[in-house]
Structures are given as C-alpha cells and as structure tokens.
N, C-alpha and C positions, 0 to 999 in steps of 0.2 A: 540812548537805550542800549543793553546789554545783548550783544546778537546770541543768539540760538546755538549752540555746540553741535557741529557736527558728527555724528552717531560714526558716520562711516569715516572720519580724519582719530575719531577716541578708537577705534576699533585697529587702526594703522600704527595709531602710535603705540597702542598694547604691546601690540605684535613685534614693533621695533623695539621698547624695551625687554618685552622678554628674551630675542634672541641676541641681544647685545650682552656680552660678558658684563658685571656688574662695574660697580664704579665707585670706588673710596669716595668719602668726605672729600680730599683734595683733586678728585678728576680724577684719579689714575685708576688703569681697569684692573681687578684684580683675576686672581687663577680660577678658568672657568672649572666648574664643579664638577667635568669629567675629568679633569689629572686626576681629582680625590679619589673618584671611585676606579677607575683605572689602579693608584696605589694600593686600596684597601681589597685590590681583586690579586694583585702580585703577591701581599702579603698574604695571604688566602692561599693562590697556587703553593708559598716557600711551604707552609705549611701542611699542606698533601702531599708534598715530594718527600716530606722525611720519610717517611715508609719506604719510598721508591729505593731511599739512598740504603736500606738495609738488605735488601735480597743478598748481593755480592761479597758481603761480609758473612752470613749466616750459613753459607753453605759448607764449608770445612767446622764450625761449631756443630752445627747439628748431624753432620757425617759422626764425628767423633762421639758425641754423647749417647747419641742413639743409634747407630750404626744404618741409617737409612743412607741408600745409596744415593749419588748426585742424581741418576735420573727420575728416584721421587723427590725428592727434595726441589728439581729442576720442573718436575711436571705443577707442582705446587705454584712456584714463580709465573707458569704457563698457563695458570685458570687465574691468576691475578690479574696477569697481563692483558686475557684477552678477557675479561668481564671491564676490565677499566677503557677499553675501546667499545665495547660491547653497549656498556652505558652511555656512553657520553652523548647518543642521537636523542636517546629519550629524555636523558637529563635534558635537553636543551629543550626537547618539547614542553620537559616539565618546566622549566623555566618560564616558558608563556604560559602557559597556566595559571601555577600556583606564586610566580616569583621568583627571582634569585636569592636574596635573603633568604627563605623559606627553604630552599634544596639545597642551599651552600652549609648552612648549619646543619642542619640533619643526616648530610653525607660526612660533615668533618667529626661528628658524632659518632657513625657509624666507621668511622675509620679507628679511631679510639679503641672502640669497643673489639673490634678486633686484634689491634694490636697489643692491647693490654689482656687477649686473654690466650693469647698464647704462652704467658711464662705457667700456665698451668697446662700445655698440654706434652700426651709423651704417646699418642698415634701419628701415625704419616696422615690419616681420616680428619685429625682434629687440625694438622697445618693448613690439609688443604679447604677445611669451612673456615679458620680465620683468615689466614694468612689471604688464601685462595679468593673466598666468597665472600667475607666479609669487608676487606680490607680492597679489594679490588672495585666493586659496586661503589666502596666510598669514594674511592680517590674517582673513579671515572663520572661521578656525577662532578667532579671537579676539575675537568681533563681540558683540553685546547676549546672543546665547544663552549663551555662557560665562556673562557676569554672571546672567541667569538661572538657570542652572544652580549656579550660588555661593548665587545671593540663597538657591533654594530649596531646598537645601542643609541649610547652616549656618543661616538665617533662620525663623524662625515670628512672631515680633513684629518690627515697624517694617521690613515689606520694602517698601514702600511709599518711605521714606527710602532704605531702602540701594539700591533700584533707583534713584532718583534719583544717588544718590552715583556710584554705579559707568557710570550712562550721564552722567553731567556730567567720569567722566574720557577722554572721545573729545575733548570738547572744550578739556581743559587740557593733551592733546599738542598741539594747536594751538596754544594760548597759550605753552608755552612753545618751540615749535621755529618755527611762521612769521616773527617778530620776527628770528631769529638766519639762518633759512635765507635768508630775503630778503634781508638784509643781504650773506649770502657771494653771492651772486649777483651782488647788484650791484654791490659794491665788487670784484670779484674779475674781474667780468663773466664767468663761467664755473660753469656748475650741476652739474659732477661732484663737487666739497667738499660741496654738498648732499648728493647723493645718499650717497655715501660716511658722510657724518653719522650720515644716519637708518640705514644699517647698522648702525654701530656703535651706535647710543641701543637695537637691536632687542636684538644680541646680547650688549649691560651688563645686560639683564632676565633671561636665561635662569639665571643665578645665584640671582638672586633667587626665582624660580618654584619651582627645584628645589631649593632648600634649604630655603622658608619656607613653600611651599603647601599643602596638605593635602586629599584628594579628600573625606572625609565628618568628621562630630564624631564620630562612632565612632572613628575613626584616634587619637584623644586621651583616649577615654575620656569625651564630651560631649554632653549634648543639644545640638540645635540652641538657638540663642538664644530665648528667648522659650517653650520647651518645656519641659510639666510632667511629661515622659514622655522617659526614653533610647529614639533610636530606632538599632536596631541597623542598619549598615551594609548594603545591597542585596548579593546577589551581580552579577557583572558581566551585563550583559545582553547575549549572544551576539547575532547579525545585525544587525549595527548600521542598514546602507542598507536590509535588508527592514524592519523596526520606525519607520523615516522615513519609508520610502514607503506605509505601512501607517498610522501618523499621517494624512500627509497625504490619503490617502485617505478616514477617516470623517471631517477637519473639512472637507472639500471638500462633505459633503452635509450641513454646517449653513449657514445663514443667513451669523450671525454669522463665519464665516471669513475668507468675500468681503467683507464690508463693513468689515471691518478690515485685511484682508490690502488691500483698492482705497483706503481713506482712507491706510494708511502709504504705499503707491505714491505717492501725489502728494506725501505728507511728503520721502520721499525725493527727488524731480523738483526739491520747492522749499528742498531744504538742500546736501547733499553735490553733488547733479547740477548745482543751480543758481548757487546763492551761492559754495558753495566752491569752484565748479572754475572760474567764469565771473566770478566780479566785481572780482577782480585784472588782467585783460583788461578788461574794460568799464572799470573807472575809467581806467586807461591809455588807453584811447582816448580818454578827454574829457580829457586833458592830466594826470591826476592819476602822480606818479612810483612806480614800484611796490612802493618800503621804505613808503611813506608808504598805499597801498591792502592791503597785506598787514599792515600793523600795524591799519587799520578792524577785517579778518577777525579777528586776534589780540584784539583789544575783545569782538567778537563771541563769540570762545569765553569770556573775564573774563564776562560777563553767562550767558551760558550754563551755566556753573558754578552762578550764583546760583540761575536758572531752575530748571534739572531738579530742583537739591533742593528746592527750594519748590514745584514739580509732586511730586515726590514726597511729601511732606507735605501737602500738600492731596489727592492719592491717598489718604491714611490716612483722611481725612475728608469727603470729599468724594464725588458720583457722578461716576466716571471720565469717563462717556459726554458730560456736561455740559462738565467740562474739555476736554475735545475741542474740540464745535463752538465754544468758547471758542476755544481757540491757533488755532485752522484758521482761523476767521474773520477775527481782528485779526491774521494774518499773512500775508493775502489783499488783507486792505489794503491793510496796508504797503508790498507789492509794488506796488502800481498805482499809488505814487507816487516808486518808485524812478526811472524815466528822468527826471520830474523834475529829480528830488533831483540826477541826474547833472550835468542840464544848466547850475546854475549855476556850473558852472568847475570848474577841478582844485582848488582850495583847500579845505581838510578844514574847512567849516563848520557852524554849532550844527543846521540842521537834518537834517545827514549824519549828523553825531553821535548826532542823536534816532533815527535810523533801526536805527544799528547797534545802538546798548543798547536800544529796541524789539524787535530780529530777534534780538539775543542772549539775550534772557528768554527768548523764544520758539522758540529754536533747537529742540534736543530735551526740550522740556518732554514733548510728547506720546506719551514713553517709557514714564513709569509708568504712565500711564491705560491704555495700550496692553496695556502687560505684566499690569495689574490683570486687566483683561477678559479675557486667554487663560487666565490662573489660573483665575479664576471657572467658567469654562465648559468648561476641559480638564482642568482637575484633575492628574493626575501626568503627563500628556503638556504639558502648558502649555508647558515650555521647547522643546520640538521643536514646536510648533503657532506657537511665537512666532520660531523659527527661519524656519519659511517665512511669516510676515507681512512679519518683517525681508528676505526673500528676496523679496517685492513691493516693499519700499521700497528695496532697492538696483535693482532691476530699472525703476524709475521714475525713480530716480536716475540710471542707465545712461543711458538714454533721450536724459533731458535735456542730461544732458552730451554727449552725440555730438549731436542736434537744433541744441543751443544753438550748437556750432561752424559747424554747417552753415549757420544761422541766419546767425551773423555773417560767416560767407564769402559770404551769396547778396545779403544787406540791407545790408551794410557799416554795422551797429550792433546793440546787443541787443535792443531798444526792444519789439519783439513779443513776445521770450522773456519780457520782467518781466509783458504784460500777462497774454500765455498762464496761465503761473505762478499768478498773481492770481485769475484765473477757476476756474485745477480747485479751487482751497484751497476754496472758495467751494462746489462741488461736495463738497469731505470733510466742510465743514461737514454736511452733508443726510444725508451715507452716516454718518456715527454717529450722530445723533440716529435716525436709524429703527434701530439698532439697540436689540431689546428691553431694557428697562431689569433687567429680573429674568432668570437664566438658567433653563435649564428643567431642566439637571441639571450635575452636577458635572464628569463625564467626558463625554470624549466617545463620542458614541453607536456600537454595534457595528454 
C-alpha cells in the first residue's frame, strides 16, 4: 500500500526548493535573480546620473548666453541638489507602497520632461522649475535609497558589495555621458544637444525598468540572496509621507543620526556640490579648455567605480566607522592641495592626474560604510533613515554649489572654496569616530 504524504515534509521541501538558486537540466545552479535586478537597478541609476553629469558643463554656457550670473545659475544647481536628497525618504516609502517599478518609471519620466524643456527656456524662474524642480524630484526618487531598498530587498549576503556596485553606478553615468556631452558643447558651441541627450538616455531606461524589474523575490517565487528562509512578500504599506516623517522623527532622538546625517553633509558639499558642479569652471579659469577639464571629472567617475566596490567589500569586513575617518581624512587633504594643483597651468599634468584617480577612489567610497551603519542601527527602517542622511548630503551639497558660485563671483577664483572644503572633511573625520562603535539596538527606538 502507498503511504500517506507528509503535509508538513511537502511543506519543507517547498520551502528548500524555493530558497535554493535554480538548477539547469544538467545540475548546475544557475544566477540567482537578484544579480538581474541588482543589473537592471545600475542601469536605471547610469541613467539618472546623466543630468547630474550636465550642471558643471552649463554654467559658463548659460553665464555667456544670457548673462545670469554663477550665483543664479549655482542657486538653480542648489534646489536640484537638495530636492534630489530631499526626495529620496519618501520615494522609498513610496516604494512600499506603490512598487519600485511604478516610481522608478515615473521619476525617469519626470526627469525627461524637465530636461528636454529647458532648451525653451530664457528666465533664471524657468531654470530653476526645470532644471531646479523638476529634474531634481526626478532623479532623487532615483537616489542611493532605491539602491537601498533593492540591496535590502533581494540581498541578505554581500550587500556590502552590492551597495558598492549600485552606488559606483552614479558615477559611470558620469563616465559615460560628460566625455560625449562636453564634446556637443563645444564643438557645436550650443548646450541644448546636451540637454535633449540626457532626455532621451532618461526615457531609453523606462523599458527597461518596466519590463525587467521586480519589487520583491516573492514576485518570482525566491528567497532573497543569501537567505535560508522564503520570506513572503510585505503587504503594501499605506501613509507613505506619515511613516517618513514618523522615521525621521525617532532617528532624530538618537545620537548616531546626527552624526551621520552632519558627516554625509560635508560628503555631499565636497563631491556633487564641490567638484562636480565647480571644477569644470575652475580649471577653465586657469586656461585649462573644458573637453579637456570635463574628461579630468569623467577619470574621476573611472576610479570611482573602482572605489565604491572596494568600499563595499571592505564594508563586508571591515569597521564601517574606521573607513570613514579614513576617505574623510585623505580627501580633506587632497582638497588643500587642489589650488595648487591649479596653479601650474592649463596643461593636464602627472600631478593633476594624481589628484583625480586620488579624489576618484575616494569619491563615494563612503556610501557603504554609511549605508552599513543605518542598517545596523535601524534595522527595517534603514533605507528611509538613509533617505534623510542622503537628504543632509544633498542639502550640503546644495549649499556648496550655490556658496561656491557666489564665492567665485565676489573673489574672482575658487581658492577659499577648496580650502573651506579641506577643513569640514577634516571635521567628518571627528563626527564618525565618536560615533559608538557597537549599536545599542537594532531598530530604531519608539
């Protein structure tokens, strides 16, 4: 006689084959389906970063054509900057909510739409609703919190890696769109082929998002990677903006908040605010030609790539908090020897060089460590706690980029902004190391 099937041995083995990687015809396991979406989230970030990689190019164009000065011009870059930090807590709430799929289109949409409509416009009023509001909202529903919300997702082993990977792709829309946009600029002498460009690279991804993305390994039938357990899908989590602002309210009365949320502020002041919006204009002023100072920045995202993943992998193994005053320090340096650096002439020489694959390892190395430490300490809130950290470091980055303009309109050079810069890095060093090395609990507190 045929014995009776055990309910609870069918119910163990489900569970073993879902969370085991699939398996070829011949045995062999194949790529579990978080690399996929993991890729299809990098191609997504290359893809919001082309906008990023135009601020630094447009500000001698648009100085010339219409004679607005760098500090509107810079204030413009400065509501970009901090609406793209600004969103990114909510975008991730919308995220549980409505989907990734669902908000990654519709922000790469809304990125479009504002950079394709500035080659009609000729107010300082209309830069700062495209450029400013529109184009800001977009990319920041697209900002490190998505990739957080992927990593922690689909990821349980090597998120340490994959946060590297996915914040090293901000830096390879750079690499690959500055070389090519600079180029239409100046051969063309006209920056609406730019803008026009980075539309269309926005709205070539939205295919890609909606046909290839997936909001949880539920949707497939998968554990996350790295998991010895199927974890079944969340329901959606209703009030998106009351659950942000209710986040940010209990990490506001820990420690650790402020002293991560004020060390990424200056990351941001001395990356996006500083370097990328301001040192395509500064080498231009010391004679350097600006295919030749925009291809520097494009190096800088090459070493940047390298960077983040090798922060991310020393994240796996390493004390986050150590890596810190580490990149903060030797890129507090750096800065203090950039006027310098400027002053020996427009010619792209070996110690310029050193500077930029220097500032390029160290771009956003300080992504994973960052990302590490909101995990640790917020536990299922992490990605919205790391939303408004990222929301100090565009907000510092804001800053700088409008400062920095004003800066070079009042001094007629950058020379105080690099040293400025130099000194807070020098300051984030201090603000991580006092942060506690051990957290004191997993979530964050009620």
């Amino acid at each position: 006689m045929r014995a009776q099937a055990d309910p609870t041995l069918d119910l163990v083995t489900q569970t073993s084959e879902a969370t085991a990687a699939p398996r070829t015809p011949a045995g062999r396991r194949r790529v579990h389906r978080a690399w996929f979406v993991a890729a299809v989230t990098f191609v997504t970030i290359v893809g919001a970063a082309a906008f990023r990689s135009l601020p630094g190019l447009l500000i001698d164009p648009l100085h010339e054509e219409f004679g607005w000065s760098r500090g509107t011009i810079g204030a413009a870059v400065s509501v970009n900057l901090a609406l793209y930090g600004l969103t990114a807590p909510f975008a991730a709430a919308l995220m549980d909510r409505f989907g990734i799929r669902r908000v990654v289109a519709v922000a790469l949409t809304v990125v479009a739409l504002g950079s394709g409509l500035t080659v009609w416009m000729t107010e300082p009023w209309q830069l700062m609703l495209c450029w400013g509001l529109l184009v800001g909202l977009g990319s920041g529903s697209m900002a490190l919190a998505f990739a957080a919300t992927v990593t922690g997702r689909w990821f349980t082993a090597r998120r340490g890696l994959v946060s590297g990977i996915l914040t090293a792709a901000s830096a390879s829309g750079q690499l690959v769109f500055l070389p090519l946009l600079s180029w239409m600029i100046e051969s063309g002498h006209d920056w609406r082929p730019a803008a026009v460009t980075v539309a269309a690279a926005a709205l070539a991804v939205v295919p890609f998002v909606w046909l290839l993305l997936r909001d949880h390994p539920a949707d497939v039938g998968l554990a996350p990677y790295g998991a010895s357990e199927f974890v079944p899908k969340p329901p959606p989590v209703t009030g998106a903006a009351r659950r942000t602002l209710g986040v940010l309210a209990r990490a506001a009365r820990t420690g650790p908040f402020w002293l991560l949320a004020g060390s990424f502020a200056i990351c941001g002041a001395s990356t996006n605010g500083l370097i990328q919006t301001h040192f395509v204009p500064a080498a231009h002023d010391h004679g350097m030609p600006v295919t030749a100072a925009a291809s520097l920045l494009a190096v800088i995202g090459v070493f940047d790539v390298a960077g983040t993943i090798a922060s991310g992998w020393f994240t796996d193994r390493f004390e986050p908090r150590r890596l810190l005053a580490v990149y903060y320090a030797l890129r507090g340096t750096s800065l203090l020897f950039l006027p310098m650096l400027l002053n020996l002439g427009p010619e792209v020489h070996p110690p310029m060089v050193f500077f930029i694959v220097f500032y390029g390892l160290d771009w956003v190395a300080t992504v994973p460590p960052t990302l590490a430490l909101c995990r640790d300490r917020y536990g299922d809130d992490s990605a919205i706690v790391f939303g408004w950290v990222l929301a100090s470091h565009q907000i510092g980055a804001a800053l700088v980029a409008w400062l920095g303009g004003v800066a070079r309109d009042v001094f007629g050079s950058y020379d105080m902004v690099w040293y400025a810069s130099g000194a807070l890095c020098a300051a984030a060093t201090l603000m991580v190391l006092v942060i506690r090395r051990r957290p004191a609990a997993l979530t964050v507190p009620a």
